[in-house]
Every structure is written in structure tokens, then in C-alpha cells.
C-alpha positions, 0 to 999 in steps of 0.5 A: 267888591265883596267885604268879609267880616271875621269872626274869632273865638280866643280860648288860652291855647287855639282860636278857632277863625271864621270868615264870612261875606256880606251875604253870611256864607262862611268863606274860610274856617281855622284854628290856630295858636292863640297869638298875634302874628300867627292870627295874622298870617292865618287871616292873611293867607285866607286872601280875604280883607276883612273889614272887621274881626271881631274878639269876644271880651276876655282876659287876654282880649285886651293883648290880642286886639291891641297886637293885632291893631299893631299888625295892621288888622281892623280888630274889634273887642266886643261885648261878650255878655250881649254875643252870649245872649246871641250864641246861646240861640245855637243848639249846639255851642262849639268854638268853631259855631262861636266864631262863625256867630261872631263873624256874622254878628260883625257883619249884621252889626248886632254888637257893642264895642268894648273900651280899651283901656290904656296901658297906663289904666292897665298898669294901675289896676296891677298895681291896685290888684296886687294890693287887694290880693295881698290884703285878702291874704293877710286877712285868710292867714289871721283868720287861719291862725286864729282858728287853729288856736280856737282848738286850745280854747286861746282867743286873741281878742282885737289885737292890730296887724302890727301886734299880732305875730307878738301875741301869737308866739307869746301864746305859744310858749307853753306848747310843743316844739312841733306845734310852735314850728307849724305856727311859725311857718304861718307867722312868717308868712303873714309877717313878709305879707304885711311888709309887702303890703306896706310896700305896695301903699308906699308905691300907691302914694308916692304915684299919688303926689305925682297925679293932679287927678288923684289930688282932685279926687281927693278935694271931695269929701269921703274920698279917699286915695285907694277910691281915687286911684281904683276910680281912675283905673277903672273910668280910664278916660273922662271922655268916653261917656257922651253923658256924664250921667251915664257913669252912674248906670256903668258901675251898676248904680242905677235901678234896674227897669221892668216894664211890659203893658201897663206893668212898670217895676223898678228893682234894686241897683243893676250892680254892674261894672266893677264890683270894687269901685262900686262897694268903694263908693257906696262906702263913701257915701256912707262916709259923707251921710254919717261922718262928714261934719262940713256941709255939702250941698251933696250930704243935704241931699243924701240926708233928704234921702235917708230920712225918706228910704233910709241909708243903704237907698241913700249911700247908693244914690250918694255914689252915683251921684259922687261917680258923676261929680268925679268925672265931670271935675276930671273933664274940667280940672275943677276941685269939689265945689262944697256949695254957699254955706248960706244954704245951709242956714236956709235948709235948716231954717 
């Protein structure tokens, strides 16, 4: 019996659908709307059972596999930075090349399944994301209006979230009704954001008591409530990681390699993953070099390391070291083990 394997290339309106034999002649080529039950029927009606399909990873990547598990179709999310290294030795890039690339990179096997996060995961990052949003467009509208003053030579100064409408229209007294409405458009604004803002945390925190996880997370000094809930919507699950270490070189906290006959180099951190749990971290990490007054066996160690290569070198290698100890207290349910406190005496001695 012949397999088959699909490949299908998913652009926001049309996916362009390729089937290809275990030899890799394409038996079978469409395009169709992207959605689930139309992917499904189209494939269907084709008449050939595909051992696998493949999905290049992408923003609705996660919705379109997990509608056509549903549907009883053997999906497959797969890496896209690895299946773009291979579609560009194509001369000509076009969706329907794409999908004929990936049906015959499922069938070689020359791929890397992504992991699908779960819903809960997904809900989270919502959440968190809105919030990060919300914050970046606080900050935009105080810089704004900040700038816009600058021209009638007024400056603020430091002045807290909370104060800062207050300020500004006291500020504004002396000028012209057109200008104080245009300011106030912008103050209006940047007050319903901070509300939202206060919002959003209260929701965070209220989740938070609720989750022994977080709670763990927070056991370890320098971690905080935005670094614990953004870690455990990123990791999702403690397990999927055959070795604990590997959760270091998945946030991109790990150096980059080089080598090549007796040439070996070693780079800066490769700064993969997400790029806010890694800044969030690297933070922490700083957190517990620098303003942690309790000793840890994981600050002595930090500190060795800042006093050899200084502190950027050593926040890096504190958070990796954190994501590590993160994940391995999730898999056992343990809280942060601070270390014997006689060890301190010894270090110091």
C-alpha cells in the first residue's frame, strides 16, 4: 500500500495543498480557503490517506492543527525557521513550491515537530499579552504628551502614573481653550489605559492565589509574579524537555558555537525563544547579584562569576541557571532550596 504525505502552505485567506508519494512525485495539488472543515473535505475528496500533513508554524498554525486533529486528520506543526532554510534552495518561492517542499520534507522526515501549547498556555499568554500592550501604550501616550509640551518649554520632571494627569492639566491653565481639548483627548486616554491596566493585574493576581505553581515560582528569590506566570506560559509543560538543561538553550541563554577544523569560537547568547521571558530573567538575575541580601547557593555562584567576566556575563548565566531550577521544582513540586547557610561561612572564610 502506498503512503502519501501532505504538505500545506497556510496564508490568512488561501492555502495552497500538495500530496506527495513515498517516491515524491506530487499526486494531487489545491488551493482552497484557509479553514479546518474545508482543508478536510478538499484532502478528503483527493482520495488519498496521508499519513501525515504538515503546517509550517505561524500565528493560526496552533487553531488550524488542533481543528484538523479534531477532524481526524494526522497534522503535524512544524518548525518554520528549519522548513525556510530548506524552501530557500528553490529558485522560484511560491506558495504552491511551498507546499510541494513540505509534503516531500514529511515524507524524508527532514523536520522538527513544534510543541503545541495547551489552551490553558494559551489563555494566559492573552492575558499577559494584553497587559504588556496595555503597558507599552501607557508608556507611548506619557512620552507623547510629554514631548508635545516640551514645544512651550514645560517639563514635567519625574512625576508617578497616578499624578501625572493632575500635573499636566494644572500645566495647562494658562493656555488656549483648542490646545487644553487636544490635551485632554490624550489625558483621557492615558487615564481609561491606566484603569485597564489596574484591571488586568488584579485579574493576574487573583489567578495567581489560585496556582500552586506560581506560588512555587515565587519561593525563589528575584522572581516575581509577571516572571512566574510569563514562564509558565511560555514552558507550558515541565515535561516536554528530556533534559532539564535543554530549557536553558530554548530561551536563547546559551552561547552560540562555531567550529570548523581547528577553529572553535564561542559567541554571545543565541537569544532565541521568547524575548520577554528572557529579558524578564536576565533581570532577575541581576535581582539576585545585586539586591538579594540572603545567601543562596545560586547568588555565590553568580558572584564568582561577576567577579571573573562582570555582570551582563553573570545575569545571563544566573538565568539560565534560574529557568533550569524553575523547571525542575515544577516537575517535583519542591520549593527553591536556599542551600546550608554554613556554606557561607566557609566561602567567606
Amino acid at each position: 500500500m502506498t503512503t502519501y504525505y501532505a504538505g500545506l502552505d497556510v496564508s490568512m485567506k488561501t492555502t495552497s495543498v500538495a500530496i506527495a508519494d513515498v517516491k515524491g512525485k506530487i499526486c494531487f495539488e489545491t488551493i482552497c480557503e484557509t479553514d479546518p472543515a474545508i482543508l478536510a473535505q478538499q484532502l478528503k475528496e483527493a482520495g488519498y490517506a496521508c499519513e501525515k500533513i504538515g503546517i509550517e508554524a505561524g500565528c493560526i498554525s496552533h487553531w488550524l492543527v488542533g481543528e484538523l486533529k479534531n477532524l481526524g486528520l494526522p497534522a503535524i506543526c512544524i518548525e518554520s525557521r528549519q522548513m525556510s532554510a530548506i524552501i530557500s534552495l528553490k529558485i522560484n518561492k511560491t506558495d504552491r513550491n511551498d507546499a510541494r517542499a513540505i509534503a516531500n520534507v514529511m515524507r524524508c522526515g527532514m523536520y522538527k515537530e513544534v510543541f503545541q501549547r495547551s489552551r490553558e498556555s494559551i489563555d494566559l499568554g492573552l492575558q499577559m499579552g494584553a497587559r504588556r500592550i496595555l503597558l507599552d501604550t501607557r508608556t507611548k501616550l506619557k512620552n507623547a504628551m510629554r514631548g508635545l509640551l516640551k514645544t512651550y518649554g514645560i517639563r514635567l520632571g519625574d512625576v508617578s502614573h497616578a499624578k501625572f494627569p493632575e500635573k499636566v492639566r494644572t500645566k495647562l491653565e494658562a493656555f488656549d481653550a483648542s490646545i487644553r481639548q487636544a490635551m485632554e483627548g490624550l489625558l483621557k486616554a492615558f487615564e481609561e489605559t491606566c484603569k485597564s491596566i489596574e484591571k488586568a493585574e488584579e485579574a493576574l493576581k487573583s489567578l495567581c492565589k489560585k496556582d500552586p505553581v506560581i506560588a512555587l515560582f515565587e519561593s525563589i528569590p528575584g522572581v516575581g509574579t509577571i516572571t512566574a506566570l510569563t514562564y509558565k506560559a511560555v514552558i507550558d509543560n515541565p515535561n516536554r524537555f528530556a533534559d532539564p538543561r535543554n530549557v536553558g538553550a530554548y530561551l536563547g541563554l546559551t552561547p552560540k558555537q562555531y567550529s570548523s577544523g581547528e577553529v572553535t569560537q564561542q559567541g554571545k547568547i543565541s537569544k532565541r525563544g521568547s524575548n520577554e521571558l528572557r529579558a524578564l530573567l536576565i533581570e532577575c538575575g541581576v535581582v539576585v547579584l545585586t539586591r538579594t541580601k540572603v545567601w543562596t547557593k545560586l547568588k555565590a555562584w553568580g558572584l564568582k562569576i561577576m567577579k571573573r567576566s562582570g555582570i551582563k556575563k553573570a545575569a545571563a548565566a544566573v538565568a539560565r541557571k534560574l529557568a533550569i531550577i524553575m523547571l525542575r521544582m515544577w516537575q517535583k513540586g519542591e520549593s527553591f532550596i536556599w542551600g546550608n547557610p554554613k556554606e557561607q561561612k566557609c566561602a567567606a572564610a
